[in-house]
C-alpha positions in Angstrom: 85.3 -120.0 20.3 88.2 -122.0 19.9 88.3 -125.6 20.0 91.0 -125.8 23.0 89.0 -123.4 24.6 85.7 -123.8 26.5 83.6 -121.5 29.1 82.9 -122.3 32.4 80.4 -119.6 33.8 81.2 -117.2 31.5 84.9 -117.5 32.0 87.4 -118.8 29.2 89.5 -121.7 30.2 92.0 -123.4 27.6 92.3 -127.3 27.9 95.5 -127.8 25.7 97.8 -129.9 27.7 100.8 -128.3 29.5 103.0 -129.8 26.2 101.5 -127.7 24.0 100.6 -124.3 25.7 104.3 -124.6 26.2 104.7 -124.5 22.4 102.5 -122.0 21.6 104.6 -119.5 23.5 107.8 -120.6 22.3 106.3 -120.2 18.8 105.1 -116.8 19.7 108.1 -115.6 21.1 110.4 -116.7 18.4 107.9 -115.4 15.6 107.9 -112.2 17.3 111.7 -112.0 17.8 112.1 -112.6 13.6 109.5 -110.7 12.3 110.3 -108.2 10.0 109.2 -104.7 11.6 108.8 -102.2 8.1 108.1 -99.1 10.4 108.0 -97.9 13.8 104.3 -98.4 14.3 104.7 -102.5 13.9 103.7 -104.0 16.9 103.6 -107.3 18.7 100.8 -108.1 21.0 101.7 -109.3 24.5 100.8 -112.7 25.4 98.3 -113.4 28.8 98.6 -115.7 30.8 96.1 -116.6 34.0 95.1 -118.7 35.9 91.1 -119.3 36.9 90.6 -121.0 39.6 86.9 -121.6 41.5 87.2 -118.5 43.9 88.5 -116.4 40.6 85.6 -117.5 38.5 83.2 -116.6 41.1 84.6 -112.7 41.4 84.4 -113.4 37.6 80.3 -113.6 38.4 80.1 -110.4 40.5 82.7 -108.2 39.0 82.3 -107.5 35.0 85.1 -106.0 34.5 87.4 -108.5 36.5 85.3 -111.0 33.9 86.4 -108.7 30.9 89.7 -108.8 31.9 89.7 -112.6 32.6 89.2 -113.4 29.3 91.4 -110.7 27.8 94.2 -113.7 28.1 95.5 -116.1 25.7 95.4 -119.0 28.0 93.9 -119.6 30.6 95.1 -122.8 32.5 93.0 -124.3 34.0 94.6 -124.2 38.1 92.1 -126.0 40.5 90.3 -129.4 41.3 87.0 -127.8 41.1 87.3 -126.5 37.5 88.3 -129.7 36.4 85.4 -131.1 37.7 83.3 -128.5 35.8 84.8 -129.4 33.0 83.8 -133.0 33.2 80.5 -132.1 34.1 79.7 -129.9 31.5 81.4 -130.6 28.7 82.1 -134.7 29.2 85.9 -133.7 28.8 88.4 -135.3 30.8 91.6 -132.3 31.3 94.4 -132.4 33.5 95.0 -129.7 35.6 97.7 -127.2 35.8 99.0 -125.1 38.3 100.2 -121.9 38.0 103.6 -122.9 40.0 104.0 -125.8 38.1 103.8 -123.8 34.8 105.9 -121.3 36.2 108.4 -124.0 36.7 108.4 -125.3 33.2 108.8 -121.7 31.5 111.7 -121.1 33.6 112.9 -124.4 32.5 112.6 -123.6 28.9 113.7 -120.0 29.3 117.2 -121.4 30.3 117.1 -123.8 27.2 115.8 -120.8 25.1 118.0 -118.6 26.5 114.7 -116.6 27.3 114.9 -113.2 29.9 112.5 -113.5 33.1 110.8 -110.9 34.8 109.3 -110.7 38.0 107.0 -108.1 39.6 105.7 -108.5 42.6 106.2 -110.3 46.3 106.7 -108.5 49.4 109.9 -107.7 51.8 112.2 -109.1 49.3 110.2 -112.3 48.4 110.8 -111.6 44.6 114.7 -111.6 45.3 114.4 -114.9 47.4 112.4 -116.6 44.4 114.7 -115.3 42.3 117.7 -116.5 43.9 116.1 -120.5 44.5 115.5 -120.2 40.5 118.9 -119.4 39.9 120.1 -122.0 42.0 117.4 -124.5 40.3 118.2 -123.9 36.9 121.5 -122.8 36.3 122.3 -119.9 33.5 119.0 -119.0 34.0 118.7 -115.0 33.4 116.0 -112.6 36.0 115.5 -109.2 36.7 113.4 -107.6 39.6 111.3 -104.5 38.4 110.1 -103.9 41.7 107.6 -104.4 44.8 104.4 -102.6 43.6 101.6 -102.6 46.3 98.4 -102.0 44.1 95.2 -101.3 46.1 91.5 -101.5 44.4 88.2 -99.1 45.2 85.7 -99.8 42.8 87.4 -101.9 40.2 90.0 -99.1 39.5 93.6 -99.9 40.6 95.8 -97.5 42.8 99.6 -98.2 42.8 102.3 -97.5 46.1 106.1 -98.0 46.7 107.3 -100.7 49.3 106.9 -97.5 51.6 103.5 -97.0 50.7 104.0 -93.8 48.8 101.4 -93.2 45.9 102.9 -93.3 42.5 100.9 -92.0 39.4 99.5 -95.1 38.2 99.6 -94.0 34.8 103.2 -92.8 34.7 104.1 -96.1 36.6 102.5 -97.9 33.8 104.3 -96.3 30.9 107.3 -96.7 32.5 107.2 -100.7 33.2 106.1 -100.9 29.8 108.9 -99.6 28.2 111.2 -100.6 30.8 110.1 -104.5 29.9 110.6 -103.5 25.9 114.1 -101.7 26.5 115.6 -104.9 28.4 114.0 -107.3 26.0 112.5 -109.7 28.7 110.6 -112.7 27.4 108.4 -114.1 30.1 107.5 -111.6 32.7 105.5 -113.4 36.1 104.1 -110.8 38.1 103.0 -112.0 42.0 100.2 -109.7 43.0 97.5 -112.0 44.3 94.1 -111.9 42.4 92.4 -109.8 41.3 94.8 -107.1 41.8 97.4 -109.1 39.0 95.1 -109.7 36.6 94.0 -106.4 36.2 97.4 -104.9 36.3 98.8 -107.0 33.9 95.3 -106.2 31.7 96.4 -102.7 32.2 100.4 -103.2 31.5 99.8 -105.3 28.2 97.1 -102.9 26.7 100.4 -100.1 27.5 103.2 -102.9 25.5 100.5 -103.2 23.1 100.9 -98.9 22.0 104.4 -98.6 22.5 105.8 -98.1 18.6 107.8 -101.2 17.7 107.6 -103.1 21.1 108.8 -106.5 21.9 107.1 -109.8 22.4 106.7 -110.4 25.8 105.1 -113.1 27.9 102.7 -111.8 30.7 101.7 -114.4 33.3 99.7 -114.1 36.9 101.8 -116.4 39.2 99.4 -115.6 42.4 101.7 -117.2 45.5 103.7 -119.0 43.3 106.9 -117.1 44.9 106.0 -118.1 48.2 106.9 -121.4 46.8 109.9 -120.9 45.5 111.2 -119.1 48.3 111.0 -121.8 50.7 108.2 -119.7 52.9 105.4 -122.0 52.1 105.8 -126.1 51.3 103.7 -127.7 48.0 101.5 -130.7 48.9 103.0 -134.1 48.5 102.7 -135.0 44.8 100.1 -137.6 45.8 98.1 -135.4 46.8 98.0 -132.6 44.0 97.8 -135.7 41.5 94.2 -136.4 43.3 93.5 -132.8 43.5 93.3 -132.5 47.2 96.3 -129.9 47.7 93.6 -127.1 48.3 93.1 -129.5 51.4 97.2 -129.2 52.2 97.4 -125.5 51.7 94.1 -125.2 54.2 95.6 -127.4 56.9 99.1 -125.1 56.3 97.5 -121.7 55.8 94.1 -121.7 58.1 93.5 -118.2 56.9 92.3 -119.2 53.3 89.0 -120.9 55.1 87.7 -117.9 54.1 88.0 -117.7 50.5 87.4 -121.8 50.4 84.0 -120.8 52.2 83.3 -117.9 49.7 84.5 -120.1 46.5 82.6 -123.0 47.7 79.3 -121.4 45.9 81.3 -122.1 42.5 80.1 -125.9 42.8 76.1 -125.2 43.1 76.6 -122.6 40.3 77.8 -124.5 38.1 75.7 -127.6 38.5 72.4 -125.7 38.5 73.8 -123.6 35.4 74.0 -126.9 33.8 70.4 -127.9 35.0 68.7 -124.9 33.8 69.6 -125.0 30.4 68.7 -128.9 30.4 72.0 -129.6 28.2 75.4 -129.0 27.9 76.3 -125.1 27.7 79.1 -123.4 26.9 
C-alpha cells in the first residue's frame, strides 16, 4: 500500500493534501495528452476519483462489490468529519478533510487555467444545466458539456440504466457509447452526479469501457454525489465556520431533515471502527 494511502475498514482513503492530489491529475492529464501512442492498441487508463464518506464505508462492509469498486479509484478523498476522526484514531495522523464540492470547485478552477474540457453526467430536471450555467458564470472561459440525465436503478448489485422518461436503455450499449462519446470530444475531467452507490459503480463500469477503447484519451472520472445541488443554488453550504470544525453534516441535517436516516444508518461507522481498533490490540491498517 502506498504511503499517502491508508485503510479505514477495509476501504482505501488517500491523505495527500488537496495541493497535491491536484497535481497528480494535472500531471496525468498532460502526460497522457503527450505521450507517444506507436499503435492503435495504446491506451491510457482513466483516472477515479471518490469520495468515502462514513455512510459509504459502511455499504463498503455489507456490499463486496460496492467495496471492490471503492477501491478501484485513484484517490479517494477523504469527504467527512467521521473519517477524519478514524484516521486520527487509528493511524495517529492528523488530515484535513476534503469535500467532494470543494474539490469539484478547484478542478473547475484549474480546468479554466489548463484550458481543461468538463463533463457532467447526472442531476435531475435540468439540475446539470443549472450547475453548469453558475460554473460558467463563476469561472469565466470555462468549457462544459452535458451528456445527459441517466436514472440508474440497482437490484442486487447490478445496475439498470433509464432516460429522463424512464425508458430502459441497454445498459451495455449506453456504456459504449459514453465511452467513446467522452474519447471523441476529448473531455478532461468528467463529474458524474448520481448519488452513491449508484455513481461509483457506474463510473467503475464506464472507466473499465475507456480503458478497451483502442487509443482512448485520458480522462478524469470523479463521483461529485450532490455537489450540483450546490452549485445550482437549490441547496446552501454550511457557514465556513462550521465545515472548518466539521459540523456541516449537522447544517445539511437541520436543512435536509430527510438524511436522519442515512446519519442514523452511518452512525454504526463510529463503534466499528473503534472496536476494529480494540480487537486487534494495535494500530491496523
Amino acid at each position: 500500500m502506498q504511503k499517502n494511502t491508508v485503510k479505514i475498514l477495509g476501504v482505501k482513503i488517500t491523505t495527500e493534501d488537496e495541493g497535491l492530489i491536484l497535481e497528480k491529475i494535472d500531471k496525468y492529464l498532460k502526460k497522457g495528452k503527450i505521450r507517444k501512442v506507436k499503435d492503435e492498441n495504446n491506451r491510457v487508463k482513466p483516472y477515479v476519483i471518490f469520495t468515502p464518506n462514513p455512510e459509504i464505508i459502511v455499504l463498503a462492509q455489507k456490499e463486496a462489490s460496492f467495496k471492490k469498486a471503492v477501491n478501484k479509484a485513484q484517490i479517494n478523498i477523504p469527504d467527512g468529519s467521521g473519517v477524519i476522526w478514524a484516521i486520527g484514531k487509528k493511524f495517529g495522523r492528523k488530515v484535513r478533510r476534503i469535500s467532494g464540492a470543494d474539490m469539484m470547485i478547484s478542478l473547475c478552477r484549474m480546468a479554466v487555467k489548463k484550458s481543461y474540457r468538463i463533463g457532467l453526467i447526472g442531476g435531475r430536471s435540468g439540475l446539470a444545466l443549472a450547475a453548469s450555467k453558475c460554473l460558467e458564470s463563476q469561472f469565466p472561459g470555462i468549457k462544459i458539456m452535458l451528456l445527459g440525465e441517466p436514472e440508474i436503478r440497482i437490484i442486487k448489485s447490478n445496475f439498470n440504466i433509464h432516460d429522463a422518461n424512464g425508458k430502459h436503455i441497454e445498459t451495455g450499449k449506453y456504456i459504449n457509447y459514453l465511452a467513446k462519446e467522452l474519447s471523441d470530444k476529448k473531455l478532461d475531467i468528467v463529474f458524474v452526479a448520481l448519488g452513491f452507490p449508484k455513481q461509483e459503480f457506474f463510473i467503475t463500469e464506464l472507466a473499465a469501457c475507456i480503458n478497451r477503447l483502442k487509443g482512448n484519451q485520458p480522462v478524469v472520472l470523479m463521483a461529485v454525489g450532490g455537489s450540483l445541488d450546490y452549485l445550482a443554488g437549490n441547496v446552501s453550504r454550511a457557514p465556513r465556520w462550521l465545515r472548518m470544525r466539521g459540523l456541516e453534516w449537522s447544517y445539511r441535517l437541520i436543512k435536509e431533515p430527510w438524511r436522519l436516516k442515512r446519519h442514523i444508518l452511518g452512525s454504526v461507522f463510529f463503534p466499528q471502527v473503534y472496536f476494529s481498533n480494540l480487537k486487534t490490540g494495535k494500530i491496523c491498517i
